[in-house]
N, C-alpha and C positions, 0 to 999 in steps of 0.2 A: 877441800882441796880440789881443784879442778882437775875434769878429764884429762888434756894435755900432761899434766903432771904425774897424774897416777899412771899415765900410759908410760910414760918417759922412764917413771921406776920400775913399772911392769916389764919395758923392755929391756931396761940395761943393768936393774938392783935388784932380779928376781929373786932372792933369797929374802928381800927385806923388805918386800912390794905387801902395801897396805893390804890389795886383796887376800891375801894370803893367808891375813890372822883371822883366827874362828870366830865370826860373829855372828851371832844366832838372830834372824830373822822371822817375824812372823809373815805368812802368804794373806796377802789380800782377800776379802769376801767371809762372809760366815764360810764353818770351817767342817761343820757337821751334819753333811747329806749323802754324800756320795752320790752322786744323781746320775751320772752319764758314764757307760762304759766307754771307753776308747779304742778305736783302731787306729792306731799313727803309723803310716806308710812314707815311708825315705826313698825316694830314688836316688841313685849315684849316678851325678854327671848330667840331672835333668835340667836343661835349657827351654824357656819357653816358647820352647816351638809345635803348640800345638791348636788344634781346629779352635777350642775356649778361649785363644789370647790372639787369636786372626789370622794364624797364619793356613793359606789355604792350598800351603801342600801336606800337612800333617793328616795321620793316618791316627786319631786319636779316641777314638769314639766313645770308652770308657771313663778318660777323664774329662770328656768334655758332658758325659753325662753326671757325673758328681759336680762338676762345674754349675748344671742346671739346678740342682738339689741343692745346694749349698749357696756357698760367697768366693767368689774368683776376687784374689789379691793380684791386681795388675802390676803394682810396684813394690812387690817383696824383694830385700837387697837381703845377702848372707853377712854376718860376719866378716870372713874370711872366706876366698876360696882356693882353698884344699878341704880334702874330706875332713881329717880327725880335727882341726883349731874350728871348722863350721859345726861339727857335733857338738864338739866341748861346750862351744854358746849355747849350743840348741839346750842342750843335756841340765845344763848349769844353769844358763838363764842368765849368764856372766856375758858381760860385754867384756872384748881383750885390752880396752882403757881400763877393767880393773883386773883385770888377771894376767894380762900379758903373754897369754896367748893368739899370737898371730900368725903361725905358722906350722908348729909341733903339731904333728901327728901323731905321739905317742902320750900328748897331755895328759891323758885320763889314767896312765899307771904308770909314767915315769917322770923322774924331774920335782923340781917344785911345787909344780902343779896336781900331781898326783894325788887321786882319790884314796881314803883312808881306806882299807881295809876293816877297820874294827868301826862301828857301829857306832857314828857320833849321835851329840843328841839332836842334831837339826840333820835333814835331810840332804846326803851332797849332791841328787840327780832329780829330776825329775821325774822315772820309771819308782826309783827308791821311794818319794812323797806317798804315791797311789800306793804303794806296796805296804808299808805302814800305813796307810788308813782303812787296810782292809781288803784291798783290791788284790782280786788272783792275776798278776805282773807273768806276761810270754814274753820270751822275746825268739824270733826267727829271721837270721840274716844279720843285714849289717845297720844298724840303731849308731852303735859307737864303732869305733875305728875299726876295730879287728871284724871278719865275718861273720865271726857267729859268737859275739862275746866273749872267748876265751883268747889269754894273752900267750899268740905265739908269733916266732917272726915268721917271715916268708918263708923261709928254709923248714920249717918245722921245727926249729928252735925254741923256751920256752915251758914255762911252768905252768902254761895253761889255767891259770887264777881267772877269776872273776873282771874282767874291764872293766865293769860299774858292780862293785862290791855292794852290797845288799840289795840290789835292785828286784832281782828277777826272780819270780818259784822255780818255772821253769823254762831251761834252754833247749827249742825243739829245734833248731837248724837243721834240716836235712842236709847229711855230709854225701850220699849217694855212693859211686865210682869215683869221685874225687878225694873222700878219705879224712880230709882237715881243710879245716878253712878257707885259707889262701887258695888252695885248690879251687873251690867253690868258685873264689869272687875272680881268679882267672881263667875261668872256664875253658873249655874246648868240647867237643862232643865224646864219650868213650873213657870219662877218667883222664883224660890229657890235659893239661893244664902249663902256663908259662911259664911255673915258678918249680918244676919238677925237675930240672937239670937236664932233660933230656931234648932241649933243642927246640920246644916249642913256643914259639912267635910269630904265630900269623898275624895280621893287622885285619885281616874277615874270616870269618869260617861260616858260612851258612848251609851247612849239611843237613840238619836235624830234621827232622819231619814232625814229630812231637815235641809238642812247647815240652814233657815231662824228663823230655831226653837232655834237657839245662837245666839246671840250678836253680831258676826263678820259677820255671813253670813246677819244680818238685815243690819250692817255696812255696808255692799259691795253692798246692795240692794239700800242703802239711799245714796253712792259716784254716783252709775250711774244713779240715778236720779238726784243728783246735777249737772253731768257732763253734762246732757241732756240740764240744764237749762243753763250751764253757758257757754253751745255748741251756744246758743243762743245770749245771750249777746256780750256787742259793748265795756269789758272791761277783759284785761288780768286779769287771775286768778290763784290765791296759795289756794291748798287745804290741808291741812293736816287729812291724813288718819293713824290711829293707831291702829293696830289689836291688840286684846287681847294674844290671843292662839300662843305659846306654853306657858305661864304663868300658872303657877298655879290656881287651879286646874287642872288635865288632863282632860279635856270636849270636846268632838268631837261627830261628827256622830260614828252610830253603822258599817256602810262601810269603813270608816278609820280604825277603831281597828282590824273590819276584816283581812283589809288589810294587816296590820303592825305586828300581833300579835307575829309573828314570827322576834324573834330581834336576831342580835349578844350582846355578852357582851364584856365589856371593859377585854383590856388585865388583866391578874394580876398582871403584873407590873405596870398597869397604877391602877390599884385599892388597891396599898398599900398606906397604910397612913403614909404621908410623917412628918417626926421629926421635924417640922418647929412652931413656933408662929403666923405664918399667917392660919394654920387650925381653922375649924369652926366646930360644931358637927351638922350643916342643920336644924337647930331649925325650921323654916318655913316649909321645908320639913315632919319634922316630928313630926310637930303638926296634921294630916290630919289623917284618918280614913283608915288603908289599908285592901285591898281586898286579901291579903298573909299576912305572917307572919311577924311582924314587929320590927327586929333586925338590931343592931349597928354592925357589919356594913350587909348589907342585903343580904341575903344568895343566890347564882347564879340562880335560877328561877325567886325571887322577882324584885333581880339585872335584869335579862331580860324583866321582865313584865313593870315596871317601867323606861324602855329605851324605851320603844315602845309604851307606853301611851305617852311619849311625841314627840314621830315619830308620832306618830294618828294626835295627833296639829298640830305640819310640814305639815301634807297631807292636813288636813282641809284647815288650814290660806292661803295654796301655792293656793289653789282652787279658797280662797275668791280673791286674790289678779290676779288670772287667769281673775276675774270679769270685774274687774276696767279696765286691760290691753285690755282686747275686746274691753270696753264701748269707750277707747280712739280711738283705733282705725278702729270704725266703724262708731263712731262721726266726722271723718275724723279731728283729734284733735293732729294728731300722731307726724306730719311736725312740729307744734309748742309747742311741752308742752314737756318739760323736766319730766323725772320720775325718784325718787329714792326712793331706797329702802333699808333700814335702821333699823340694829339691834341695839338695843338700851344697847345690853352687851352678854356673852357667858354667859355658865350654863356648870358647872362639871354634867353630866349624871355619876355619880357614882368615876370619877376617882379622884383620893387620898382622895377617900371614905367620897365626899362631893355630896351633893346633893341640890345644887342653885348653886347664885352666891356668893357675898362677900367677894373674894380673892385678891390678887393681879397677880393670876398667870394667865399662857398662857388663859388656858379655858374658866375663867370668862371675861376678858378684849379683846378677838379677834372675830370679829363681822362681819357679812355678811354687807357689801356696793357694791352696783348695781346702774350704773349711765346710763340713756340712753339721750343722748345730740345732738343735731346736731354739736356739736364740737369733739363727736368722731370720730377720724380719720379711724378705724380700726374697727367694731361691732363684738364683740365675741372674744375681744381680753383680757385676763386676764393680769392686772398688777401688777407686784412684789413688786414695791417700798411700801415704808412703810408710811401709810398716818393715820390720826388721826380724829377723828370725828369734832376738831373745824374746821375743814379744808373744812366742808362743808357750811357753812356759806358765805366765801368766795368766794368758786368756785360757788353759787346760786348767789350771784351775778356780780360775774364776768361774768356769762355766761347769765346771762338777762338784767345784767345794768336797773337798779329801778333807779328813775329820782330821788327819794329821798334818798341820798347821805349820811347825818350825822349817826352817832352811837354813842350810849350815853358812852360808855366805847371803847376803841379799841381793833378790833379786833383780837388774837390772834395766828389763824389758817393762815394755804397758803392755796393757791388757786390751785384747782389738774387741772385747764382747761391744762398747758401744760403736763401732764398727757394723757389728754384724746386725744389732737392734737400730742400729740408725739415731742414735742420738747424738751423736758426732760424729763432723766430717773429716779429721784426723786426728791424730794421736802422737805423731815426732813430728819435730819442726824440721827431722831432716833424718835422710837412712846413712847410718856410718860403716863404712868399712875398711878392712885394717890389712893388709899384706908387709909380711918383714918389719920394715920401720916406715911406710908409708901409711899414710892415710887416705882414705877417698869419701868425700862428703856428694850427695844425689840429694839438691832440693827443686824442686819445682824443674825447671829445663835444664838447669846446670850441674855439671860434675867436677869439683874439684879434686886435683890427686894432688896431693904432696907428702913431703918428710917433716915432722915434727922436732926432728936431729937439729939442733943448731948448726951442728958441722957439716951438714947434708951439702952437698953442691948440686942435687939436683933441682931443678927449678920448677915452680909451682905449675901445672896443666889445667886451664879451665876447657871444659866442654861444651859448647851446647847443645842439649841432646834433643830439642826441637829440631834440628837439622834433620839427626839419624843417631843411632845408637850407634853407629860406627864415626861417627863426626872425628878428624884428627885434627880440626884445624885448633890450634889451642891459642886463645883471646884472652891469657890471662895478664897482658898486659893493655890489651883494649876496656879491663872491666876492672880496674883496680878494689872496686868500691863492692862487685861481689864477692873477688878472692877474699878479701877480709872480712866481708860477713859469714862466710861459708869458712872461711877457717876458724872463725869465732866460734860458730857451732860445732865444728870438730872437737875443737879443744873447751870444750864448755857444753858441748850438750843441749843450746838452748838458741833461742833466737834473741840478735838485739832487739831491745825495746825501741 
């Protein structure tokens, strides 16, 4: 059955969608070494804007130094960009052409898509695989949707379960003055938080003076004390570490703001609003309490102020994540433990006068991926090809081999280890991503977006992103003969012959 089709039932016959039935898969590679601990680190909301991918007003030092030690994926596309449909991929290894998720952020414990509780016999996550093969499984922060693994709403509503049912030994999220979760991931400095009812929405707060007086920097505090213990222990370990920050709200140290205050702005060609049906008017964005004046679209001071409260984040989180990189390797941890590091989606900083994510275009869907492997052949070497976030699934265990072998659905993604040894120069004939009932295909210079819907009336968008990644002139009637290779591969998966 082809992609297009499975997508089609995935999106409109979820109860009856092929992905759905339990088919037991075995994972690629000898199955029995366990060779490499894992630290997999998630930022929320990280865009590639930093010193490793060229841009030279970032403040990044940390991951431009993992950057040196590993393999820089220049062309990593998400899934989906929202957080829980871009985890659910990550987590699964499931492309939303077969699961039909493309937007649900609650995938992982409600709905159709929903993780079993009771113990199947193939693996349904990725953290779950490691955990069955042996491996002592942390998780601190936000891995899958919720904060800290437990399923509660914002309000504190909630049974508080498992998000990835057998995944994890232990859940060490530092709760701190914030108390539960959500607290956590809507920070404010003091226990104050967005989602407390009591009025708090600032759109920056940079009071803090210690990274430990947030959320992330407690988080980075409670990884290199896990790493100390688990420096110790007589069993391979998967840690999942998930920083908050650059997510909404802008919350940092008052040093960071210092720092950054001083931003460029988006061109004005990147900041016209483009004629399209895929635009959003930033409803998230601009629900929040601003410290300037707060107009549609926002006028070139606020535009600057509000680029650089979220460089302020960049600087913080790159700090927190400086942490963990010491702890490994000063724990002498370095030789064995693979580390990645993983934006969980892109974010418009103002251009075509959006502000998040929710698109289906270049900004929102192109993410920073940072692999450091004893299988990179070359450290500090940045690679072109075009790779996809199920693709991580994969190559984790391709490059550790978990003795526990089955997956409860099959998985989707390649595997980039001949990426990182260099035996080939790429691995997709093209990165797909999925918003609502749209599609977006990224090969070579062009980006097609369209609907798969027959009934769809919106009309196909090619891009050229040799222009700019903010390119809106759309040629998809000057290039008949791309649109329909590039949707061929949408809907098919594969290049013509």
């Amino acid at each position: 059955m082809s992609v297009s089709l499975r997508y089609l039932v995935g999106m409109f016959c979820l109860l009856f969608a092929i992905g759905f039935l339990p088919v037991i898969a075995g994972a690629e590679g000898k199955a029995d070494n366990n060779r490499y601990n894992v630290v997999f680190i998630a930022i929320d909301d990280l865009r590639p804007d930093l010193g490793c991918y060229g841009d030279p007003h970032a403040q990044s030092p940390n991951l431009d130094r993992l950057a040196k030690q590993g393999m820089m994926f220049s062309k990593h596309y998400v899934q989906v960009a929202t957080c829980g449909a871009s985890r659910f991929a990550l987590l699964t290894g499931r492309s939303p052409a077969t699961s039909g998720v493309t937007r649900n952020n609650n995938a992982l414990y409600s709905g159709p898509t929903k993780l079993s509780e009771k113990q199947l016999p193939g693996a349904q996550t990725l953290p779950e695989q490691f955990r069955r093969s042996g491996y002592h499984t942390v998780l601190i922060g936000k891995i899958s949707h919720t904060a800290d693994g437990l399923v509660y709403a914002y309000d504190g509503s909630g049974d508080g379960r498992h998000e990835l049912p057998n995944a994890w030994d232990d859940l060490a999220t530092p709760l701190g003055e914030w108390k539960r979760g959500w607290g956590i991931f809507f920070a404010y400095t003091g226990g104050r938080h967005r989602e407390s009812g009591k009025g708090h929405q600032d759109l920056m707060e940079f009071t803090a003076i210690e990274d430990n007086e947030l959320p992330d920097g407690q988080m980075a505090d409670e990884a290199v004390s896990q790493l100390k213990k688990l420096a110790k222990g007589d069993k391979p370990f998967f840690m999942g570490l998930g920083f908050f920050k650059p997510h909404l709200p802008f919350v940092a140290t008052k040093g960071d703001w210092e720092a950054v205050q001083k931003d460029e702005i988006a061109s004005e060609e990147a900041r016209a609003k483009p004629d399209s049906p895929w635009w959003h008017a930033s409803g998230e964005f601009y629900r929040y309490d601003f410290p300037f004046k707060k107009t549609r679209p926002l006028d070139e001071d606020a535009h600057r102020q509000a680029r650089a409260a979220y460089r302020a984040c960049v600087r913080y989180v790159d700090r927190q994540v400086g942490k963990v990189l010491t702890a490994i390797e000063e724990l002498d941890l370095d030789k064995d433990t693979i580390v990645v590091v993983w934006g969980d989606h892109g974010w418009h900083l103002g251009e075509q006068q959006v502000w998040g994510k929710h698109t289906p275009w270049e900004r929102a869907v192109h993410s920073p991926l940072l692999i450091k492997a004893p299988e990179v052949k070359t450290p500090g070497k940045s690679c072109d090809a075009l790779v996809e976030t199920i693709d991580i699934y994969p190559t984790l265990v391709d490059l550790c081999r978990p003795s526990f072998t089955k997956t409860e659905k099959p998985l989707d993604g390649a595997s980039l280890v001949p990426l990182l040894n260099e035996t080939e120069i790429e691995v997709n004939p093209a990165a797909i991503s999925f918003w609502r009932d749209g599609i977006s295909v990224r090969r070579a210079n062009f980006r097609l977006v369209y609907s798969p819907n027959p009934k769809s009336k919106r009309a196909p968008e090619l891009y050229d992103m040799s222009v700019s990644p903010d390119n809106q002139t759309n040629v998809a009637d000057k290039y008949p003969d791309i649109v329909k290779r590039l949707r061929r591969i949408g809907e098919e998966g594969e290049e013509l012959p």
